[in-house]
N, C-alpha and C positions, 0 to 999 in steps of 0.2 A: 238430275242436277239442279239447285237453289244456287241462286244468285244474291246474295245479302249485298246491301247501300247501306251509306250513313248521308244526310242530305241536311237543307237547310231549308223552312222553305220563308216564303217571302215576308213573316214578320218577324224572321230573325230565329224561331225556335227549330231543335236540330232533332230528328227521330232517324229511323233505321227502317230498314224496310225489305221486304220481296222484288228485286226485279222483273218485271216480266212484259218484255213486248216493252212498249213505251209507256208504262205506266208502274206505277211501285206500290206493293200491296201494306201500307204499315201492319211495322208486328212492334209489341211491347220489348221494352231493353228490362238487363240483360237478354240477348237470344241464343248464349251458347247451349245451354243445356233443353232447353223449353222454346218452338217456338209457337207463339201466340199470336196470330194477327188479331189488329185492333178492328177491323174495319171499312178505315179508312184505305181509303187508295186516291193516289194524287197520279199528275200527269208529269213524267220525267222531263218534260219540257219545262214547269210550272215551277223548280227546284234545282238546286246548286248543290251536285255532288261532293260530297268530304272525302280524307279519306277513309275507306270501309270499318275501319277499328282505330283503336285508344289504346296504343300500345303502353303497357312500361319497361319494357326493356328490347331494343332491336336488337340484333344479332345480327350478326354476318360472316359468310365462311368466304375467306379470299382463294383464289388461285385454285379451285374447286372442277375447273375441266380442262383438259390435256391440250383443247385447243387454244386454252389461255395461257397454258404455260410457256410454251414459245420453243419447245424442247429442254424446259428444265424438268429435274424432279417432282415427285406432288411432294409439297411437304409435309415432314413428318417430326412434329404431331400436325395436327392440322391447323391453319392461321385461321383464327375467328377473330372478330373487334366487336366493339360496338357504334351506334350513333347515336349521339346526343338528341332526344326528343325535338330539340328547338329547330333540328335538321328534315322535320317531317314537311311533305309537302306534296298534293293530291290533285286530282285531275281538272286540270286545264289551268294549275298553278304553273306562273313561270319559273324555271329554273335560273337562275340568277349568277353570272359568273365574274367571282369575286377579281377586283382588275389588277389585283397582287400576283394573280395565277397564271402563266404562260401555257397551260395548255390545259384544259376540261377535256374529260370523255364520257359517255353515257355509258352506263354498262345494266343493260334490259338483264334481269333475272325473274322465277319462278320465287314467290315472295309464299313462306311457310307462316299461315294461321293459325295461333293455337287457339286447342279448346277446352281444353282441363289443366289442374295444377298438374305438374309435373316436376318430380325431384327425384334423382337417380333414379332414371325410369329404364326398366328393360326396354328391348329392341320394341317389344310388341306391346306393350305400354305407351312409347312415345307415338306409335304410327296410330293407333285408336283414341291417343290426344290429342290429331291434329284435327282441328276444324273446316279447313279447307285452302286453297289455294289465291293468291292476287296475282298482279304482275305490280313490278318493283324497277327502279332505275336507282343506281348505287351508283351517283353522280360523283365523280372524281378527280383532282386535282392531283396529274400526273406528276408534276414537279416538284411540288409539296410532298407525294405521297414518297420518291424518291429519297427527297433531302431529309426531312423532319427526322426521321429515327423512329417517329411512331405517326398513325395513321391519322389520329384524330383530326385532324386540321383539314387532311388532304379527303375524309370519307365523311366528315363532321359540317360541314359548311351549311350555313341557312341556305334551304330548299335544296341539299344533298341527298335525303334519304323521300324519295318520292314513291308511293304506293299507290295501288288502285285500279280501276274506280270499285270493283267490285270482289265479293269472296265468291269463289266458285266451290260448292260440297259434293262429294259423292264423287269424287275422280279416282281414276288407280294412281296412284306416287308414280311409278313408272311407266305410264305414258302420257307425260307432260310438254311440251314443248314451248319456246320463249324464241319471240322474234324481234328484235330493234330495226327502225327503219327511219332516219334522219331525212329531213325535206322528202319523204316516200320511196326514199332508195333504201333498201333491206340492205341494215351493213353487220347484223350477227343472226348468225339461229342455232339454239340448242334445246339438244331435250335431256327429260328430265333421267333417261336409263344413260347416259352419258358422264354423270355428274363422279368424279374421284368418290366420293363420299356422300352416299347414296342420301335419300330424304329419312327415312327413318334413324338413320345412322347419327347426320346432322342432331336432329333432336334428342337422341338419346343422349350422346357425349355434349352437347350443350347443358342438358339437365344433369348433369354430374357437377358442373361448377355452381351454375343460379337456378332455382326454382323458377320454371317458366307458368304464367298465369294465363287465364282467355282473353284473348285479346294481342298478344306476345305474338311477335314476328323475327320469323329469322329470314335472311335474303340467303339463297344456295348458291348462289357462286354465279361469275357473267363466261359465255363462251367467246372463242374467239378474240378478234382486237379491234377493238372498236377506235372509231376516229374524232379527233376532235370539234367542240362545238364549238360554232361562233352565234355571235348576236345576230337574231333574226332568223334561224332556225327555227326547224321543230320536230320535235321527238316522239316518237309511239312504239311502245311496249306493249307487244299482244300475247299475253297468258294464253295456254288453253281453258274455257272457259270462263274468263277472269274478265275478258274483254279488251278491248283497245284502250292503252293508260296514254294521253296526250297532254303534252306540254309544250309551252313554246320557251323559248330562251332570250334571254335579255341580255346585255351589261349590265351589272353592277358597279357597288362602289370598290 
């Protein structure tokens, strides 16, 4: 298993890298297809983790395991959206909750990395395009997501769609697991043979509507019911191998 970083380091200029131990080995961009280390290796201390990719287009499949539906149906077809890029936001960013909103929830999922173009791609097409795994929190505005008639607003929110810190490669799709634990209390856990709508499935039927690029993230759905956040919180999303994604929580405007 490879561990890839996006980082910044301290005269502002942003490379990618090897995690490994407390130290990151740089490798040349792009690194989907080729990777190249440059040489260098910095000390994980020394650098300000991004997060891992440069998406253009998020995806996200709602209502995705039985333990979120509440005893409803899965539906059919299946609810996908998207988030607006301005909604990215990466580890040890605060999560921001907008003071319009009556109720936020964090929802820790298994964040899919893509690694090849991909357009109506068979089953076994989409699963050898995937590049590897993050963890993801698909930050929510319960109220909003209720009222509005569409999601945008309620799944769209600056610092909504938070990813990271790292890509994990070389995993099996079916044995993934996702934990959230708010102030250190585990309040969801799912895995990834769980999911209504398995990981290769996700990227197949996604690439039937948009051509998905490297770099391209789809979130697989959040389990369970997760609970509201307030200011002064903090949130951790642990992928399997992906790592511990932490953020703390604010008020906003």
């Amino acid at each position: 298993m490879d561990r890839y970083v996006r980082f910044v380091r301290l005269d502002g200029s942003v490379g990618a890298g090897l995690l490994e131990g407390d130290q990151i080995s740089v490798v040349a961009l792009p690194f989907w297809e080729n990777t190249e280390r440059t040489g260098e290796v910095l000390d994980l201390a020394g650098v300000r983790l991004l997060p891992p990719c440069e998406p253009r287009s998020i995806v996200c499949v709602g209502l995705n395991y039985a333990s979120h539906l509440g005893g409803r149906p899965a539906p059919a077809p299946p609810t996908l959206f998207l988030k607006p890029l301005s909604s990215i936001a990466g580890p040890g960013d605060p999560i921001r909750l907008p003071a319009a909103s009556a109720r936020i929830d964090p929802e820790g999922e298994i964040v899919i990395v893509i690694g090849k173009e991909l357009a109506s791609a068979t089953r076994q097409e989409a699963l050898s395009g995937i590049f590897g795994y993050t963890a993801g929190n698909d930050v929510s505005a319960r109220d909003w997501q209720e009222n509005d008639g569409q999601w945008w607003r309620a799944k769209g929110a600056d610092t909504f769609g938070v990813f990271g810190p790292s890509i994990a490669t070389g995993l099996a799709y079916d044995s993934l697991e996702v934990r959230t634990r708010v102030n250190g209390i585990e309040t969801q856990r799912g895995r990834s043979d769980e999911l209504i709508l398995d990981i290769p499935e996700i990227v197949r039927y996604t690439s039937t509507a948009i051509t998905l690029l490297p770099g391209d993230i789809i979130y697989s759905g959040t389990p369970g019911q997760p609970e509201g956040l307030n200011d002064g919180d903090s949130v951790e999303v642990e992928v399997t191998g992906a790592g511990v994604l932490i953020n703390p929580v604010i008020a906003g405007r």
